[in-house]
Residue, then its C-alpha position, 0 to 999 in steps of 0.5 A: x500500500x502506498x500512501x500521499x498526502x494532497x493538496x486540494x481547495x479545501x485542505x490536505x487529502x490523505x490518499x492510499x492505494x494499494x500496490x498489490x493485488x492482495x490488497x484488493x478487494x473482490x468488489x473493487x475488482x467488480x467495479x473496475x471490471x463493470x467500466x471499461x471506459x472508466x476514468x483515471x481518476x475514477x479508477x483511483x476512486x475505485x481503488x483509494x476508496x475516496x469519492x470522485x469529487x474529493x479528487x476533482x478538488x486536487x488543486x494539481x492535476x500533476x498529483x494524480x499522474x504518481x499513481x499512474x505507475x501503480x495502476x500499470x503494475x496492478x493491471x500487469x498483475x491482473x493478467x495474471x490472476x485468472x491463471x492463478x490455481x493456489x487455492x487458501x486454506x482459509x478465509x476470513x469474515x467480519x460479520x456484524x452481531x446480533x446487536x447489528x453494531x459490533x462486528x466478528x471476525x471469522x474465519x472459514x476453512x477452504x475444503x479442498x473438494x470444494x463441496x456444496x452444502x447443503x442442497x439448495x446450495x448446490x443447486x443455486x451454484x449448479x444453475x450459476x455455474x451452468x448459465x456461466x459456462x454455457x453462455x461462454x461455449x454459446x459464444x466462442x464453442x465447444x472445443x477445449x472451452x476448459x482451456x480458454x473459459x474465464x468467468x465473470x467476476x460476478x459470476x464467481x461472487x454468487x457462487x461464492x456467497x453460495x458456499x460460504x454463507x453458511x459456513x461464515x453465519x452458522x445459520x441455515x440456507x436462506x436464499x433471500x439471505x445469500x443475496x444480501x451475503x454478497x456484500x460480504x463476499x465483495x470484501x474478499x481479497x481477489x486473490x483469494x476469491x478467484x481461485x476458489x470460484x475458478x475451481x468450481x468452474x472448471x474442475x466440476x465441469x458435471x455441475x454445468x449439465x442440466x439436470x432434468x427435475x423430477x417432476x418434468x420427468x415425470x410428465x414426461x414418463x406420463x405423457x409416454x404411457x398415455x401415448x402408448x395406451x391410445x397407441x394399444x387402443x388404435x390396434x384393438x381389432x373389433x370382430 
Protein backbone atom coordinates (compact mmCIF):
# COMPACT_ATOMS: atom_id res chain seq x y z
CA UNK A 1 0.00 0.00 0.00
CA UNK A 2 1.12 3.37 -0.86
CA UNK A 3 0.16 6.35 0.96
CA UNK A 4 0.39 10.66 0.00
CA UNK A 5 -0.69 13.39 1.27
CA UNK A 6 -2.82 16.10 -1.24
CA UNK A 7 -3.11 19.47 -1.54
CA UNK A 8 -6.84 20.22 -2.52
CA UNK A 9 -9.06 23.50 -2.31
CA UNK A 10 -10.33 22.51 0.97
CA UNK A 11 -7.45 21.32 2.69
CA UNK A 12 -4.74 18.43 2.91
CA UNK A 13 -6.01 14.82 1.34
CA UNK A 14 -4.74 11.57 2.65
CA UNK A 15 -4.64 9.06 -0.45
CA UNK A 16 -3.81 5.24 -0.24
CA UNK A 17 -3.64 2.91 -2.87
CA UNK A 18 -2.78 -0.43 -2.96
CA UNK A 19 0.09 -1.72 -4.93
CA UNK A 20 -0.57 -5.32 -4.74
CA UNK A 21 -3.22 -7.16 -5.50
CA UNK A 22 -3.60 -8.86 -2.48
CA UNK A 23 -4.99 -5.99 -1.14
CA UNK A 24 -7.86 -5.88 -3.47
CA UNK A 25 -10.98 -6.44 -2.56
CA UNK A 26 -13.27 -8.54 -4.97
CA UNK A 27 -15.64 -5.97 -5.24
CA UNK A 28 -13.27 -3.03 -6.19
CA UNK A 29 -12.40 -5.52 -8.95
CA UNK A 30 -16.18 -5.91 -9.91
CA UNK A 31 -16.00 -2.49 -10.01
CA UNK A 32 -13.38 -1.98 -12.11
CA UNK A 33 -14.18 -4.75 -14.33
CA UNK A 34 -18.18 -3.03 -14.75
CA UNK A 35 -16.29 0.09 -16.53
CA UNK A 36 -14.36 -0.23 -19.49
CA UNK A 37 -14.32 3.20 -20.44
CA UNK A 38 -13.54 4.05 -16.96
CA UNK A 39 -11.55 7.36 -15.94
CA UNK A 40 -8.21 7.94 -14.47
CA UNK A 41 -9.47 9.38 -11.78
CA UNK A 42 -12.48 7.34 -11.47
CA UNK A 43 -10.13 4.29 -11.42
CA UNK A 44 -8.10 5.86 -8.39
CA UNK A 45 -11.59 6.27 -6.85
CA UNK A 46 -12.36 2.92 -7.13
CA UNK A 47 -9.00 1.70 -5.53
CA UNK A 48 -8.23 4.61 -2.79
CA UNK A 49 -11.78 4.44 -1.70
CA UNK A 50 -12.34 8.31 -1.73
CA UNK A 51 -15.26 9.85 -3.82
CA UNK A 52 -14.62 11.38 -7.35
CA UNK A 53 -15.49 14.75 -6.25
CA UNK A 54 -12.92 14.67 -3.36
CA UNK A 55 -10.49 14.00 -6.39
CA UNK A 56 -11.68 16.72 -8.62
CA UNK A 57 -10.63 19.40 -5.81
CA UNK A 58 -6.93 18.42 -6.11
CA UNK A 59 -5.62 21.54 -6.79
CA UNK A 60 -2.56 20.00 -9.10
CA UNK A 61 -3.64 17.56 -11.57
CA UNK A 62 0.14 16.51 -11.74
CA UNK A 63 -0.58 14.90 -8.23
CA UNK A 64 -2.52 12.20 -9.83
CA UNK A 65 -0.30 11.22 -12.51
CA UNK A 66 2.03 9.27 -9.34
CA UNK A 67 -0.35 6.94 -9.26
CA UNK A 68 -0.22 6.41 -12.66
CA UNK A 69 2.69 3.73 -12.15
CA UNK A 70 0.88 1.60 -9.83
CA UNK A 71 -2.39 1.35 -11.72
CA UNK A 72 0.24 -0.07 -14.55
CA UNK A 73 1.60 -2.60 -12.49
CA UNK A 74 -1.88 -3.83 -10.98
CA UNK A 75 -3.44 -4.31 -14.49
CA UNK A 76 0.48 -6.11 -15.11
CA UNK A 77 -0.62 -8.10 -12.11
CA UNK A 78 -4.39 -8.81 -13.09
CA UNK A 79 -3.26 -10.57 -16.42
CA UNK A 80 -2.02 -12.96 -14.46
CA UNK A 81 -4.77 -13.52 -11.70
CA UNK A 82 -7.27 -15.69 -13.75
CA UNK A 83 -4.13 -18.20 -14.07
CA UNK A 84 -3.64 -18.48 -10.53
CA UNK A 85 -4.72 -22.29 -9.17
CA UNK A 86 -3.37 -21.59 -5.22
CA UNK A 87 -6.17 -22.35 -3.67
CA UNK A 88 -6.19 -20.92 0.56
CA UNK A 89 -6.75 -22.84 3.19
CA UNK A 90 -8.53 -20.17 4.94
CA UNK A 91 -10.88 -17.11 4.53
CA UNK A 92 -11.86 -14.64 6.95
CA UNK A 93 -15.10 -12.73 7.62
CA UNK A 94 -16.26 -9.97 9.62
CA UNK A 95 -19.58 -10.42 10.12
CA UNK A 96 -21.58 -7.52 12.43
CA UNK A 97 -23.65 -9.47 15.61
CA UNK A 98 -26.74 -9.85 16.68
CA UNK A 99 -26.90 -6.49 18.15
CA UNK A 100 -26.04 -5.34 14.18
CA UNK A 101 -23.09 -2.75 15.86
CA UNK A 102 -20.21 -4.95 16.89
CA UNK A 103 -18.61 -6.82 14.36
CA UNK A 104 -17.00 -10.66 14.46
CA UNK A 105 -14.18 -11.86 12.69
CA UNK A 106 -14.49 -15.28 11.26
CA UNK A 107 -12.55 -17.21 9.91
CA UNK A 108 -13.58 -20.21 7.47
CA UNK A 109 -11.86 -23.27 6.34
CA UNK A 110 -11.45 -23.96 2.15
CA UNK A 111 -12.49 -27.63 1.89
CA UNK A 112 -10.46 -28.95 -0.77
CA UNK A 113 -13.12 -30.77 -2.75
CA UNK A 114 -14.98 -27.60 -2.53
CA UNK A 115 -18.16 -29.38 -1.95
CA UNK A 116 -21.59 -27.60 -1.82
CA UNK A 117 -23.53 -27.85 1.24
CA UNK A 118 -26.48 -28.06 1.73
CA UNK A 119 -28.95 -28.80 -1.02
CA UNK A 120 -30.16 -25.54 -2.18
CA UNK A 121 -26.80 -24.57 -2.31
CA UNK A 122 -25.65 -26.62 -4.56
CA UNK A 123 -28.20 -26.16 -6.84
CA UNK A 124 -28.22 -22.31 -6.91
CA UNK A 125 -24.25 -22.84 -7.72
CA UNK A 126 -25.09 -25.65 -10.26
CA UNK A 127 -27.80 -23.18 -12.03
CA UNK A 128 -24.96 -20.09 -11.84
CA UNK A 129 -22.17 -22.24 -12.80
CA UNK A 130 -24.50 -23.69 -15.95
CA UNK A 131 -25.73 -20.30 -17.48
CA UNK A 132 -21.99 -19.03 -16.79
CA UNK A 133 -20.37 -21.70 -18.96
CA UNK A 134 -22.98 -22.44 -21.32
CA UNK A 135 -23.19 -18.54 -22.42
CA UNK A 136 -19.10 -18.64 -22.94
CA UNK A 137 -19.46 -22.06 -25.22
CA UNK A 138 -22.56 -20.12 -26.98
CA UNK A 139 -20.28 -17.88 -27.81
CA UNK A 140 -16.87 -18.77 -28.56
CA UNK A 141 -17.59 -23.16 -28.95
CA UNK A 142 -17.43 -26.03 -27.56
CA UNK A 143 -13.85 -27.25 -28.42
CA UNK A 144 -11.42 -27.04 -25.40
CA UNK A 145 -13.87 -24.38 -23.68
CA UNK A 146 -11.90 -25.53 -20.04
CA UNK A 147 -8.83 -24.24 -21.93
CA UNK A 148 -9.97 -20.79 -22.75
CA UNK A 149 -13.09 -20.13 -20.18
CA UNK A 150 -12.53 -17.06 -17.55
CA UNK A 151 -15.90 -16.32 -15.51
CA UNK A 152 -17.37 -13.02 -14.67
CA UNK A 153 -16.42 -11.60 -11.58
CA UNK A 154 -19.99 -11.62 -10.97
CA UNK A 155 -20.40 -14.91 -11.51
CA UNK A 156 -17.92 -16.04 -9.11
CA UNK A 157 -19.29 -13.93 -6.43
CA UNK A 158 -22.51 -15.73 -6.47
CA UNK A 159 -21.38 -18.99 -6.37
CA UNK A 160 -19.13 -18.00 -3.70
CA UNK A 161 -21.91 -16.43 -1.44
CA UNK A 162 -23.29 -19.92 -2.11
CA UNK A 163 -20.53 -21.60 -0.40
CA UNK A 164 -19.64 -19.51 2.05
CA UNK A 165 -22.71 -18.41 3.65
CA UNK A 166 -23.33 -20.96 5.70
CA UNK A 167 -20.36 -21.67 6.74
CA UNK A 168 -19.37 -17.91 7.56
CA UNK A 169 -23.14 -17.30 9.55
CA UNK A 170 -23.52 -20.69 11.15
CA UNK A 171 -27.28 -20.32 10.07
CA UNK A 172 -29.37 -22.40 7.73
CA UNK A 173 -29.59 -21.95 3.91
CA UNK A 174 -31.95 -18.89 3.19
CA UNK A 175 -31.99 -17.76 -0.34
CA UNK A 176 -33.00 -14.39 0.23
CA UNK A 177 -30.08 -14.30 2.93
CA UNK A 178 -27.50 -15.45 0.31
CA UNK A 179 -28.48 -12.33 -1.94
CA UNK A 180 -27.66 -9.93 0.68
CA UNK A 181 -24.43 -12.16 1.72
CA UNK A 182 -22.79 -10.74 -1.30
CA UNK A 183 -21.95 -7.71 0.08
CA UNK A 184 -19.77 -9.76 2.40
CA UNK A 185 -18.31 -11.96 -0.28
CA UNK A 186 -17.06 -8.31 -2.11
CA UNK A 187 -14.93 -7.71 0.66
CA UNK A 188 -12.71 -10.61 -0.04
CA UNK A 189 -9.40 -10.26 -1.49
CA UNK A 190 -9.47 -11.07 -5.11
CA UNK A 191 -6.54 -13.04 -4.70
CA UNK A 192 -8.48 -15.36 -2.52
CA UNK A 193 -11.82 -15.26 -4.05
CA UNK A 194 -10.76 -16.10 -7.60
CA UNK A 195 -9.17 -19.15 -7.31
CA UNK A 196 -11.52 -20.66 -5.14
CA UNK A 197 -14.66 -19.63 -7.78
CA UNK A 198 -12.45 -20.90 -10.97
CA UNK A 199 -12.04 -24.03 -9.34
CA UNK A 200 -15.91 -24.53 -9.05
CA UNK A 201 -15.95 -23.71 -12.61
CA UNK A 202 -13.51 -25.61 -14.37
CA UNK A 203 -12.64 -28.79 -12.16
CA UNK A 204 -16.63 -29.60 -11.72
CA UNK A 205 -17.47 -29.47 -15.21
CA UNK A 206 -20.73 -32.30 -14.20
CA UNK A 207 -22.42 -29.10 -12.05
CA UNK A 208 -22.54 -27.46 -15.59
CA UNK A 209 -25.02 -30.18 -17.06
CA UNK A 210 -28.77 -29.63 -16.69
CA UNK A 211 -30.45 -31.70 -14.95
CA UNK A 212 -33.88 -32.94 -15.54
CA UNK A 213 -36.09 -32.35 -12.49
CA UNK A 214 -38.45 -34.86 -11.13
CA UNK A 215 -41.41 -33.52 -11.92
CA UNK A 216 -40.52 -32.59 -15.60
CA UNK A 217 -39.58 -36.40 -15.88
CA UNK A 218 -42.41 -37.16 -15.00
CA UNK A 219 -44.58 -35.74 -17.04
CA UNK A 220 -42.93 -36.94 -19.42
CA UNK A 221 -42.88 -40.50 -18.12
CA UNK A 222 -46.93 -39.88 -18.16
CA UNK A 223 -47.30 -38.44 -21.46
CA UNK A 224 -45.26 -41.71 -22.83
CA UNK A 225 -47.72 -44.11 -21.07
CA UNK A 226 -50.78 -42.21 -22.42
CA UNK A 227 -49.47 -42.37 -26.00
CA UNK A 228 -48.57 -45.99 -25.56
CA UNK A 229 -52.39 -46.69 -24.00
CA UNK A 230 -54.02 -44.71 -27.19
CA UNK A 231 -51.30 -46.41 -29.48
CA UNK A 232 -52.61 -50.04 -27.91
CA UNK A 233 -56.29 -48.78 -28.43
CA UNK A 234 -55.59 -47.99 -32.30
CA UNK A 235 -54.94 -51.68 -32.60
CA UNK A 236 -57.75 -53.31 -30.89
CA UNK A 237 -59.45 -55.32 -33.88
CA UNK A 238 -63.39 -55.32 -33.41
CA UNK A 239 -64.68 -58.85 -34.74
Amino acid sequence: MTERILKTTGGNLRVKMPTQLDEITLGQMMDLQARPDITDIEAISILSGIPVPELQNIKKHDDLHQFGEVVLSLSYQIKYLYNSNEIPKEVTFILPEANGVSLQKTKVKVMHNLSVEPAGAFMAARDIITEEINTHIKTHGEDDWQEHFNPSLNACCQVLAQYFYCRATGKKYNEYEVESFIDEVKKLRVTEALPIAKHFFTCYPSLSTPKTGFWPRLLQSLKKGQGSSRSKNLNISIP
